[in-house]
N, CA, C and O of each residue as an XYZ file, in Angstrom:
720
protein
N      11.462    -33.330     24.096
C      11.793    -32.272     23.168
C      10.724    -31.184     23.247
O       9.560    -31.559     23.386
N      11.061    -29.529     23.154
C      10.357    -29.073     23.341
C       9.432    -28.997     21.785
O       9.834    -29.527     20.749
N       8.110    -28.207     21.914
C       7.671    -27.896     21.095
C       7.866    -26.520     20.303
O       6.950    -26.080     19.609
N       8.780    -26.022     20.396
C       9.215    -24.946     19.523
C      10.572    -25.241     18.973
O      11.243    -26.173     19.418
N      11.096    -24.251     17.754
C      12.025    -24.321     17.178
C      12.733    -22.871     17.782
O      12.063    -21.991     18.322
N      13.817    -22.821     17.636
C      14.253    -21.141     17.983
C      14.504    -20.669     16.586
O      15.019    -21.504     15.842
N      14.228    -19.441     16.066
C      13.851    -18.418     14.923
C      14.781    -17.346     14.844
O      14.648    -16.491     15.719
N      15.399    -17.232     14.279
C      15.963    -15.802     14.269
C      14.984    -15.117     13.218
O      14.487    -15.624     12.212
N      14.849    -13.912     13.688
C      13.686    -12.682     12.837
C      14.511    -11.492     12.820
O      15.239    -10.874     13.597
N      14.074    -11.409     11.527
C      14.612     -9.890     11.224
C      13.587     -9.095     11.716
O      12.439     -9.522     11.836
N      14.029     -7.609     12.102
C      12.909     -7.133     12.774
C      13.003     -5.736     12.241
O      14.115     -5.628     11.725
N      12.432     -4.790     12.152
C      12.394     -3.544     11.592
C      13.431     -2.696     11.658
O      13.536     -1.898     10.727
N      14.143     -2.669     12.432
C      15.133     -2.028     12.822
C      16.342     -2.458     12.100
O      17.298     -1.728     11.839
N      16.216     -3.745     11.788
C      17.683     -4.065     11.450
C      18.055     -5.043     11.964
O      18.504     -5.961     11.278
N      17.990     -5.104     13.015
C      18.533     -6.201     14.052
C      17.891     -7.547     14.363
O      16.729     -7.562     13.956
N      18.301     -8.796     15.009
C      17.754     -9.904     15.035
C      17.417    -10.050     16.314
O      17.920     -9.655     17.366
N      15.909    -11.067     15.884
C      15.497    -10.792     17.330
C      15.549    -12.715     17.281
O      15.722    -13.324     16.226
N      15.345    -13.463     18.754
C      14.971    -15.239     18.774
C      13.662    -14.936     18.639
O      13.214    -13.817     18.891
N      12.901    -16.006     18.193
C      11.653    -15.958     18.529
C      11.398    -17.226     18.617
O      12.247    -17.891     18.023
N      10.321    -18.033     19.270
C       9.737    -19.470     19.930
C       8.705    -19.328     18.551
O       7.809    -18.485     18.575
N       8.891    -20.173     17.407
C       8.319    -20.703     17.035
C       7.928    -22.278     17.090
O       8.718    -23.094     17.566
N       6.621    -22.666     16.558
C       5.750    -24.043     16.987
C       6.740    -24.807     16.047
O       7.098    -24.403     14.941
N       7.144    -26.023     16.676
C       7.283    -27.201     15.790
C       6.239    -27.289     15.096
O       5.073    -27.173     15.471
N       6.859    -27.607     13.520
C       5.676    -27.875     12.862
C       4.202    -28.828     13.089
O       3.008    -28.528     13.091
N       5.013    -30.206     13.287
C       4.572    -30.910     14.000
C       3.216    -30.665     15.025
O       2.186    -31.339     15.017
N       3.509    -29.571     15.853
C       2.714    -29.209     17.152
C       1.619    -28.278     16.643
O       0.730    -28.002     17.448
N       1.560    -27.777     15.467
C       0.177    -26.849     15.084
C      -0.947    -27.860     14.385
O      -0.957    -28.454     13.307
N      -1.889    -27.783     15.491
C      -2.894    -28.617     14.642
C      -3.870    -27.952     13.793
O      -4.431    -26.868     13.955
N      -3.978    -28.905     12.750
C      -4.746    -28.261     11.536
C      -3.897    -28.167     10.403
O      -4.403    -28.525      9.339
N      -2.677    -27.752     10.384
C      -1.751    -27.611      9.468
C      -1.196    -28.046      8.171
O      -1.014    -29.228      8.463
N      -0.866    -27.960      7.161
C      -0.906    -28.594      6.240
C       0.233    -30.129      6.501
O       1.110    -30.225      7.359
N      -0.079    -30.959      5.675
C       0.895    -32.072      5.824
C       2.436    -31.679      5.606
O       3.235    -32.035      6.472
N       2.749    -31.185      4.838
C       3.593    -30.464      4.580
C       4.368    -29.814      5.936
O       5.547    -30.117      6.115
N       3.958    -29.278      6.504
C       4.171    -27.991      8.074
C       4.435    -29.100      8.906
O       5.527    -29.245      9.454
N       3.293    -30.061      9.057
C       3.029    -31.239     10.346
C       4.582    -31.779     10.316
O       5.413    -31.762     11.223
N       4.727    -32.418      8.538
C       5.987    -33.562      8.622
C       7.845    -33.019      8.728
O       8.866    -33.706      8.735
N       7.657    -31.587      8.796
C       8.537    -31.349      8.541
C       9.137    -31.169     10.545
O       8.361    -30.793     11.424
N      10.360    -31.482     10.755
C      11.368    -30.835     11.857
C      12.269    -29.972     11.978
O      13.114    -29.728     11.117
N      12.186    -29.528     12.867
C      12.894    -28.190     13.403
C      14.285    -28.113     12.132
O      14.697    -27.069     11.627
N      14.729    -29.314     11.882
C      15.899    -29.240     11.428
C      15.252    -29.016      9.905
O      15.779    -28.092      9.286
N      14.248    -29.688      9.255
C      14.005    -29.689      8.017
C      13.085    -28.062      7.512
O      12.550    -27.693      6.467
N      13.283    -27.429      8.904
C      12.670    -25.904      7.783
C      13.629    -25.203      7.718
O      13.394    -23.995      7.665
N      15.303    -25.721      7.693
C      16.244    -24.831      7.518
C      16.459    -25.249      5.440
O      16.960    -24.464      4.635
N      15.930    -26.584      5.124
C      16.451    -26.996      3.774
C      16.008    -25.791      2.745
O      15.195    -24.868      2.702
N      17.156    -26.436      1.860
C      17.474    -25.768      0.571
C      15.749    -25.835     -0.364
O      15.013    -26.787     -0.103
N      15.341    -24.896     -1.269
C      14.211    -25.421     -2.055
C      14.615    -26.796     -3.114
O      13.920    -27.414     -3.922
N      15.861    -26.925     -2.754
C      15.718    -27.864     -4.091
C      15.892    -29.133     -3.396
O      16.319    -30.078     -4.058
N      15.608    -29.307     -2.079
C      14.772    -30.360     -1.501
C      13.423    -30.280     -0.944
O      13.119    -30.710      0.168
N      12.540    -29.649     -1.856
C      11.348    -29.274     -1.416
C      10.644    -29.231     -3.118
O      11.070    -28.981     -4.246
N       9.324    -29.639     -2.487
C       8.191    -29.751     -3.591
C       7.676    -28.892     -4.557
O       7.777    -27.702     -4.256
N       7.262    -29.087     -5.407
C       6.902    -27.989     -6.400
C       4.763    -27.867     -5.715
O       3.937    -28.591     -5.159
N       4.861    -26.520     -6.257
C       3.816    -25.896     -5.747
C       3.050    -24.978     -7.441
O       3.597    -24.513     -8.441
N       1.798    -25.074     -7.062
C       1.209    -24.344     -8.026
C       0.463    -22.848     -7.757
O      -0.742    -23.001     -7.559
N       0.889    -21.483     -7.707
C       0.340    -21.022     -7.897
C      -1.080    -20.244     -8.216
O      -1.144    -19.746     -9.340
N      -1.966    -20.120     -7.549
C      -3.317    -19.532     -8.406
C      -3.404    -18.425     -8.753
O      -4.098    -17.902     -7.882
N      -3.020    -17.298     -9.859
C      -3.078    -16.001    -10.049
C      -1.998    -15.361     -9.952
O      -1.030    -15.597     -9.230
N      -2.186    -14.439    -10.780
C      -0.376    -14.020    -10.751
C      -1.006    -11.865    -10.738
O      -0.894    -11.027    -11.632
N      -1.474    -11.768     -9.629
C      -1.632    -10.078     -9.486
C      -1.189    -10.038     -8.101
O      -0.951    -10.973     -7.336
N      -1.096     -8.310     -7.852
C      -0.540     -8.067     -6.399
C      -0.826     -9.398     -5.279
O       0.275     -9.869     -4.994
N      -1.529     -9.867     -4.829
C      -1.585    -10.877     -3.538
C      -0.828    -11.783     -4.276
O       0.065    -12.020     -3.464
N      -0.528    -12.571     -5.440
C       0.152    -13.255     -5.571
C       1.743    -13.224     -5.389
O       2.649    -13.921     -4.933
N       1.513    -11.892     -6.074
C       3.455    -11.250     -5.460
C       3.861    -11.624     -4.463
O       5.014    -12.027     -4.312
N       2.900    -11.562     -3.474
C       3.131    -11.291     -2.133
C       3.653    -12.955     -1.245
O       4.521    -13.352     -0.467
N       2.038    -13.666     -2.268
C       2.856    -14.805     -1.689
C       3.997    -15.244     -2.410
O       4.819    -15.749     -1.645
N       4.408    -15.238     -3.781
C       5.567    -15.767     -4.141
C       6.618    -15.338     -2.943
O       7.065    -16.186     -2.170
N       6.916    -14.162     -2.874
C       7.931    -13.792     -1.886
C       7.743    -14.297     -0.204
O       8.563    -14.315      0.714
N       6.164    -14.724     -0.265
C       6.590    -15.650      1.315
C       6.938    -16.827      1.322
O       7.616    -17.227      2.269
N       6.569    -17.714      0.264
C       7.028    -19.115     -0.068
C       8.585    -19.524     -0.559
O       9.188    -20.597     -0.577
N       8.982    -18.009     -0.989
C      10.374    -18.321     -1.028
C      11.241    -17.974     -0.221
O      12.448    -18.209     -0.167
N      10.248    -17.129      0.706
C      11.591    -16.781      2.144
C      10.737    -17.962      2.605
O      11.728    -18.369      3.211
N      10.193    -18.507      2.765
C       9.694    -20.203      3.744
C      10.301    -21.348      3.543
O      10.551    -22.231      4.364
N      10.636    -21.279      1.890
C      11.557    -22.412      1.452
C      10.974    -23.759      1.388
O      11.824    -24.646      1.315
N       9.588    -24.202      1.397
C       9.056    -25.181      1.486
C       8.710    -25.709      0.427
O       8.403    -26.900      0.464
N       8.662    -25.064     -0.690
C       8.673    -25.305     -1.879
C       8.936    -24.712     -3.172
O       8.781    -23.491     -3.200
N       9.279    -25.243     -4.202
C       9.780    -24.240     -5.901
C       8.163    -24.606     -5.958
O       7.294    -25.436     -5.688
N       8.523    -23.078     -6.630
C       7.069    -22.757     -7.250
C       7.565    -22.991     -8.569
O       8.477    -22.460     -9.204
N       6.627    -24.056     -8.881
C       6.368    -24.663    -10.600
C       6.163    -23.538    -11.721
O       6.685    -23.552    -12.835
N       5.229    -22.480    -11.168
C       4.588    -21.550    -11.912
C       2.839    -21.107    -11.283
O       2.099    -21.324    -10.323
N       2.864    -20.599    -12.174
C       1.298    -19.726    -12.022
C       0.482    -19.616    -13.114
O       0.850    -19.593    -14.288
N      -0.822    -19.538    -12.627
C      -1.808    -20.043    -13.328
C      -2.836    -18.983    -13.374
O      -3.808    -18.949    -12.619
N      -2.569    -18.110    -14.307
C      -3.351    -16.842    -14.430
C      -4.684    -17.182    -15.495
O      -4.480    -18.065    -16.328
N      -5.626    -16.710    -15.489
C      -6.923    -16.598    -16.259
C      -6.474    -16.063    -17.403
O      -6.078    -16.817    -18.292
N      -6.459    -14.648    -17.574
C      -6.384    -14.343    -19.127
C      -4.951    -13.392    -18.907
O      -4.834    -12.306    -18.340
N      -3.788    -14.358    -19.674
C      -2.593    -13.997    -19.163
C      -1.820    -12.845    -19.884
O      -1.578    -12.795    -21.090
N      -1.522    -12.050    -19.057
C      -0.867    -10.696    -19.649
C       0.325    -10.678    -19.828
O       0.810     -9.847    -20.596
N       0.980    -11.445    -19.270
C       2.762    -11.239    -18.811
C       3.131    -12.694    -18.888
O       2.238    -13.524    -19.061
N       4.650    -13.135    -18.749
C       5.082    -14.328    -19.364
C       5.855    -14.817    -18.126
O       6.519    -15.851    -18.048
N       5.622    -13.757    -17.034
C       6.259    -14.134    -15.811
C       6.034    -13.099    -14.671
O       5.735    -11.962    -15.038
N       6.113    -13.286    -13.643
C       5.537    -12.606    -12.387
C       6.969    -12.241    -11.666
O       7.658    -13.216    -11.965
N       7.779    -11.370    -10.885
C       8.723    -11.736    -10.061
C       9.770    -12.865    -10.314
O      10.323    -13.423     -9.366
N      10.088    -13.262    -11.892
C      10.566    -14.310    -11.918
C      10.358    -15.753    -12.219
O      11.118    -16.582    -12.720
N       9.181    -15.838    -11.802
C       7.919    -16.947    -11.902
C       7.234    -17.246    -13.007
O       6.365    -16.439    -13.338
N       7.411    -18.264    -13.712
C       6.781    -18.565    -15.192
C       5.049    -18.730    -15.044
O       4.428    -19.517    -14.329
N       4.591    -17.814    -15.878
C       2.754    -18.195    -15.327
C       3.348    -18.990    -16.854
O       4.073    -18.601    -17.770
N       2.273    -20.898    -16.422
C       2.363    -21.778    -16.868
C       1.241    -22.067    -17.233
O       1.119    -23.282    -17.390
N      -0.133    -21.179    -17.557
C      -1.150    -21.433    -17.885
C      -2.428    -20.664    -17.340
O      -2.462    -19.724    -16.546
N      -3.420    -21.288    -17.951
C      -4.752    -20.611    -17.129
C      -5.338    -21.843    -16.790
O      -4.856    -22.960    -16.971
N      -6.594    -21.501    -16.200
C      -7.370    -22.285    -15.722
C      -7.750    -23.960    -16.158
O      -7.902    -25.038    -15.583
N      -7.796    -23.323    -17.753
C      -7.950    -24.488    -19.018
C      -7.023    -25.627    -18.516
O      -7.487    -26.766    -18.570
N      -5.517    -25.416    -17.939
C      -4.465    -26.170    -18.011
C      -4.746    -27.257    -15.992
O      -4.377    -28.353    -15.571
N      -5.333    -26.415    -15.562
C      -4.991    -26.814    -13.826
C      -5.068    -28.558    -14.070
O      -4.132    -29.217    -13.616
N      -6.355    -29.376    -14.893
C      -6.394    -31.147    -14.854
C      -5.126    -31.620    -15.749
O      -4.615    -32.734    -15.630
N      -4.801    -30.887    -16.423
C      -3.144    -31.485    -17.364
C      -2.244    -31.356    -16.337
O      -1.644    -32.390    -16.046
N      -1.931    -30.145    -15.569
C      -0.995    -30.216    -14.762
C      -0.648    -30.994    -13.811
O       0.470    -31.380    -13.472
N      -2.276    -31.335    -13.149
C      -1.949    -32.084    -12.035
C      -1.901    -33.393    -12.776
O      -0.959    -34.057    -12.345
N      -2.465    -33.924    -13.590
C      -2.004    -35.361    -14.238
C       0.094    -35.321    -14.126
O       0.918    -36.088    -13.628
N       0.191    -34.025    -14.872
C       1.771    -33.921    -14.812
C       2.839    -34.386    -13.583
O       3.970    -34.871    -13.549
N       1.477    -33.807    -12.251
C       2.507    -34.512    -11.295
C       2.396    -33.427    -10.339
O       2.217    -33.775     -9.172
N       2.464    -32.159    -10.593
C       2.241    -31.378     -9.981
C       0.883    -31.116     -9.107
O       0.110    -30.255     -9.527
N       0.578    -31.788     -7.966
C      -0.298    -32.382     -6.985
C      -0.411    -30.958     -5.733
O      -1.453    -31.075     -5.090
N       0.032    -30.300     -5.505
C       0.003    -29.005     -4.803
C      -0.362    -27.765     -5.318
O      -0.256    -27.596     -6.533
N      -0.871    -26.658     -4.441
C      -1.824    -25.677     -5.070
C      -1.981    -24.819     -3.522
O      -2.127    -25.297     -2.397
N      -1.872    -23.130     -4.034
C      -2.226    -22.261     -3.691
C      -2.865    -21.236     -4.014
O      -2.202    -20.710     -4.908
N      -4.337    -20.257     -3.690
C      -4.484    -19.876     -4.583
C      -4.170    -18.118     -3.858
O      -4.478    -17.705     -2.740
N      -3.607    -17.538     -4.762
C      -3.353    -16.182     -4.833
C      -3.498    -15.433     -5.157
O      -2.619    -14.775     -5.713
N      -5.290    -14.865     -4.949
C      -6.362    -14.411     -5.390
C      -6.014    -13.445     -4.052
O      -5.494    -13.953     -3.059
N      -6.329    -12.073     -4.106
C      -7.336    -11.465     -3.598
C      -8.415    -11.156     -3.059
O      -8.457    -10.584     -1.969
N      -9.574    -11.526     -3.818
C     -10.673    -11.273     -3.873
C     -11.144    -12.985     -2.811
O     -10.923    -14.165     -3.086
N     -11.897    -12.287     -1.505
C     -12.365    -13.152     -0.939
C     -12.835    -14.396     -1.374
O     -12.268    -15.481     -1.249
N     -14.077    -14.120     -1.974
C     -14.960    -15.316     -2.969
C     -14.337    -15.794     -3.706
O     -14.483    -17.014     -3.630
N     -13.496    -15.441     -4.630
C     -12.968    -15.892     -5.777
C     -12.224    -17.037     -5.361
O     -12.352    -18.225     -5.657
N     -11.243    -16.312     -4.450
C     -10.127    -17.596     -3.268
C     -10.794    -18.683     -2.619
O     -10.151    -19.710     -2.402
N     -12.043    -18.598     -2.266
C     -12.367    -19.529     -1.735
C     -13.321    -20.184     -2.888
O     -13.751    -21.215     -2.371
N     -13.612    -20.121     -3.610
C     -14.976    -20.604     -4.926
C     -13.476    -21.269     -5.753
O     -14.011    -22.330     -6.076
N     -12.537    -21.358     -6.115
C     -11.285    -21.791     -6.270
C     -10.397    -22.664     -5.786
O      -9.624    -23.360     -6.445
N     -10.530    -22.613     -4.496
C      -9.791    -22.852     -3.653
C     -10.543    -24.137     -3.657
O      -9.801    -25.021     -4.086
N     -11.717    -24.587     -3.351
C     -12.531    -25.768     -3.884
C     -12.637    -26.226     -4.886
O     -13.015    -27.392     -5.006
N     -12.315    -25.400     -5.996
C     -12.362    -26.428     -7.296
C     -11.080    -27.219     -7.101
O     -11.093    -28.440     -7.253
N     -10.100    -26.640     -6.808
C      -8.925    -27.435     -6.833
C      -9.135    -28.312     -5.850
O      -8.672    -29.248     -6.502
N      -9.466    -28.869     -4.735
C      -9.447    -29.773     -3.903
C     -10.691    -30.791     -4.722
O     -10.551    -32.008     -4.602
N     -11.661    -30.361     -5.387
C     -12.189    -31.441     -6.063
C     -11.754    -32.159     -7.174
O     -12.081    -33.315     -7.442
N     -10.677    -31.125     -8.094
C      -9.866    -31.929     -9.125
C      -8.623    -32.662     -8.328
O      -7.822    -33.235     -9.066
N      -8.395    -32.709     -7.078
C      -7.173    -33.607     -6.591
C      -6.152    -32.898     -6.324
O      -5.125    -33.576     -6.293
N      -5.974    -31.595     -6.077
C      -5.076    -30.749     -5.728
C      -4.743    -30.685     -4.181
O      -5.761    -30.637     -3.490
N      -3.770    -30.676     -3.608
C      -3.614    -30.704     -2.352
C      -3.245    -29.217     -1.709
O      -2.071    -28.876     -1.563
N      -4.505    -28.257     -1.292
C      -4.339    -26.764     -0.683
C      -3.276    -27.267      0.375
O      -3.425    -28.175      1.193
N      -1.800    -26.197      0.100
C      -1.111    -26.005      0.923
C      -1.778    -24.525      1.371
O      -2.613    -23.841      0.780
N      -0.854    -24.227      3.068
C      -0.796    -23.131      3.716
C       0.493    -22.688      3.294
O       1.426    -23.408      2.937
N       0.456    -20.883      3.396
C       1.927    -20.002      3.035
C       1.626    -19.386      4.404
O       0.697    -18.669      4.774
N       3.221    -20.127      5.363
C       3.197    -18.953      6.527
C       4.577    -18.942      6.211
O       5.454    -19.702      5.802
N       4.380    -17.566      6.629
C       6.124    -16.481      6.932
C       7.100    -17.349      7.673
O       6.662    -18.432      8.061
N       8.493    -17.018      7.962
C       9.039    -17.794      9.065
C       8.835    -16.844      9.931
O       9.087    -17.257     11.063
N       8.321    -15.209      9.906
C       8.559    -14.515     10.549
C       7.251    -14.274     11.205
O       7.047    -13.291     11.918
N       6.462    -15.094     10.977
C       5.414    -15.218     11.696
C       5.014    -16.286     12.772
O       4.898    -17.443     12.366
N       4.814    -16.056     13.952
C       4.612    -16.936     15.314
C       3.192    -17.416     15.811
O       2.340    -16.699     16.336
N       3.101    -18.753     15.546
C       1.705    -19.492     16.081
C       1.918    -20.356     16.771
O       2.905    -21.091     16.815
N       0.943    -20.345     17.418
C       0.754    -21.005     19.069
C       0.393    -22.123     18.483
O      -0.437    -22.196     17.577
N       1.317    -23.519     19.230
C       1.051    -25.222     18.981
C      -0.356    -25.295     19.657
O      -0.721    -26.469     19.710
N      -1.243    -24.449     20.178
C      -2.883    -24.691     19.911
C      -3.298    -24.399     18.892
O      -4.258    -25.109     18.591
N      -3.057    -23.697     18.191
C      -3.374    -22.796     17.107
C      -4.063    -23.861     16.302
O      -3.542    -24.960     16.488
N      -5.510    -23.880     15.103
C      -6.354    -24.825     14.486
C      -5.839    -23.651     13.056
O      -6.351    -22.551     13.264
N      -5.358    -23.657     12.310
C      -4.937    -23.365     10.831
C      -5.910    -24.383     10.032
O      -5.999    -25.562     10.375
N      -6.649    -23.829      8.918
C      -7.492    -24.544      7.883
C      -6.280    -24.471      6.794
O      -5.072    -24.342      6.994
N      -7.081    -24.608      5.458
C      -6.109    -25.164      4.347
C      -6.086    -23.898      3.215
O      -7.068    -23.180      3.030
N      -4.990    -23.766      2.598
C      -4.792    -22.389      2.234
C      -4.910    -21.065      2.615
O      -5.439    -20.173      1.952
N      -4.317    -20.951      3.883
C      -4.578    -20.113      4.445
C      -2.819    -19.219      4.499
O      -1.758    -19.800      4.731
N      -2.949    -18.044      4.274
C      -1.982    -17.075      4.466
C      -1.659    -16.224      5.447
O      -2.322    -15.223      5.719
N      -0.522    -16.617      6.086
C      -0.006    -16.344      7.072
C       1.255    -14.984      6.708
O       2.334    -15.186      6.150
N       0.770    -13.697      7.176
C       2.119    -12.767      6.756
C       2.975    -12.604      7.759
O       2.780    -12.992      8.911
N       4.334    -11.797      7.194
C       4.985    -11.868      8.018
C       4.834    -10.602      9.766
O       4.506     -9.416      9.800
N       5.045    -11.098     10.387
C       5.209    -10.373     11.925
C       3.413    -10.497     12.256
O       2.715     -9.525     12.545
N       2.993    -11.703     12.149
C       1.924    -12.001     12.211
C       1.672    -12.634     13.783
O       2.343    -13.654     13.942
N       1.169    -12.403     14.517
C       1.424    -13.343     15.681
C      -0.386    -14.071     16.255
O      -1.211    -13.303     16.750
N      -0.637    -15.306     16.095
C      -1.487    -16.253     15.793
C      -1.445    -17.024     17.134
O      -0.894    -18.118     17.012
N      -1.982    -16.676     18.659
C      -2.307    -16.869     19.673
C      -2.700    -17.945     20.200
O      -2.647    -18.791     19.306
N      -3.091    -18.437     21.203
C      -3.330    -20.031     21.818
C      -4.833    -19.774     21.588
O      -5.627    -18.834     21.631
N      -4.810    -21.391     21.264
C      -6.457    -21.812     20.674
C      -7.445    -20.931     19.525
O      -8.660    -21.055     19.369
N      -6.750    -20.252     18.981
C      -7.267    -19.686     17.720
C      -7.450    -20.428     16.687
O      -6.709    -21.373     16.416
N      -8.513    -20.063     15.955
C      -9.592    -21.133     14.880
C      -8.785    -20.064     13.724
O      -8.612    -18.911     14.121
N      -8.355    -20.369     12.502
C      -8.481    -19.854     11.440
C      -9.033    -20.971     10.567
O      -8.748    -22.169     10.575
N     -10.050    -20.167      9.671
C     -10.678    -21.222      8.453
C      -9.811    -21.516      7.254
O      -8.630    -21.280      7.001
N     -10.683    -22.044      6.670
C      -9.464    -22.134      4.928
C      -9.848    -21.073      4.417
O     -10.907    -20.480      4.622
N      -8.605    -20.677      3.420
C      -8.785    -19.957      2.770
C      -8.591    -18.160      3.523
O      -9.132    -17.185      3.002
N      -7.899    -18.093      4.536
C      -8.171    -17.178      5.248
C      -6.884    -16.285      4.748
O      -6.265    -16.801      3.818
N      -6.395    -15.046      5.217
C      -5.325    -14.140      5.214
C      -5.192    -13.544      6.024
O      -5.597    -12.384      5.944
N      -4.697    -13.904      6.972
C      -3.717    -13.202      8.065
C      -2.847    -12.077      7.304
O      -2.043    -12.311      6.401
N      -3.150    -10.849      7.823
C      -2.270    -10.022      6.781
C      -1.029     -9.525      7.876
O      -1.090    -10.045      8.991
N      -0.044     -8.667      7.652
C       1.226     -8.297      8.001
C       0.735     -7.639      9.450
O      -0.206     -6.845      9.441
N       1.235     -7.904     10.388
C       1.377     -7.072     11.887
C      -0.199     -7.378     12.711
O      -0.686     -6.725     13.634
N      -0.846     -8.771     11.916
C      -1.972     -8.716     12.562
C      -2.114     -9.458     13.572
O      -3.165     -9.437     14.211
């Protein structure tokens, strides 16, 4: 079997292009999540897919809500804003602040992204949650293409028309932004 899936991409124009994306499977580094899934299982519905937590609910978070739901890998549970202004993001219930992240995950909710902006913050975060038991997923696009060499760390954001080359290192916590 090969190691790619075939992709249809929307492409600027309008039109669809194939593209050779990696079996999940074949990107090492990847979240468990990416690894276990097959060619056939990144076509499923979200409501055979895991709930996910949110970190922050401002512009970069927008951004990922809308890649995790064109990815389909998981319902987002909600979001977890600091000092909360709004009662929902895009749709998205912010379900707390910071105070709440050890109730939640007792709740069950065991997954976590954080959708911060701000370099430090994402990553000074991005560790607290892996020390309270949170499991950092990665958000990549479908419309983004990485090479089965490719080393992906953990929470790392992948945008769309992103193209992620043979034997490339990304760390955790990183952002690949749009057309890079």
């Amino acid at each position: 079997m090969s190691g790619h899936c075939p992709r249809k991409l929307h492409v600027a124009s309008g039109d669809l292009a194939v593209a050779d994306v990696p079996r999940p499977d074949t990107v090492s580094g990847t979240s468990e999540i990416l690894a276990s899934l097959s060619c056939e299982d990144r076509g499923r519905s979200m409501s055979n897919s895991s709930s996910i937590l949110i970190i922050g609910a401002g512009g970069h978070a927008k951004v990922i809500i809308e890649l995790f739901q064109a990815a389909g890998y998981f319902e987002i549970a909600g979001l977890i804003e600091q000092n909360p202004m709004r009662s929902s993001v895009l749709g998205v219930p912010v379900i707390g602040t910071d105070k709440n992240l050890l109730d939640l995950r007792k709740k069950g909710i065991n997954k976590a992204f954080v959708g911060i902006g701000d370099n430090a913050r994402r990553v000074r975060i991005g560790h607290y949650l892996r020390q309270i038991g949170y499991d950092i997923v990665n958000a990549v696009s479908p419309a983004a293409v990485v090479s089965g060499s490719a080393t992906i760390g953990r929470g790392v954001a992948i945008m769309a028309g992103v193209v992620i080359n043979a034997e490339t290192r990304i760390d955790d916590f990183a952002v690949i932004n749009t057309r890079s």
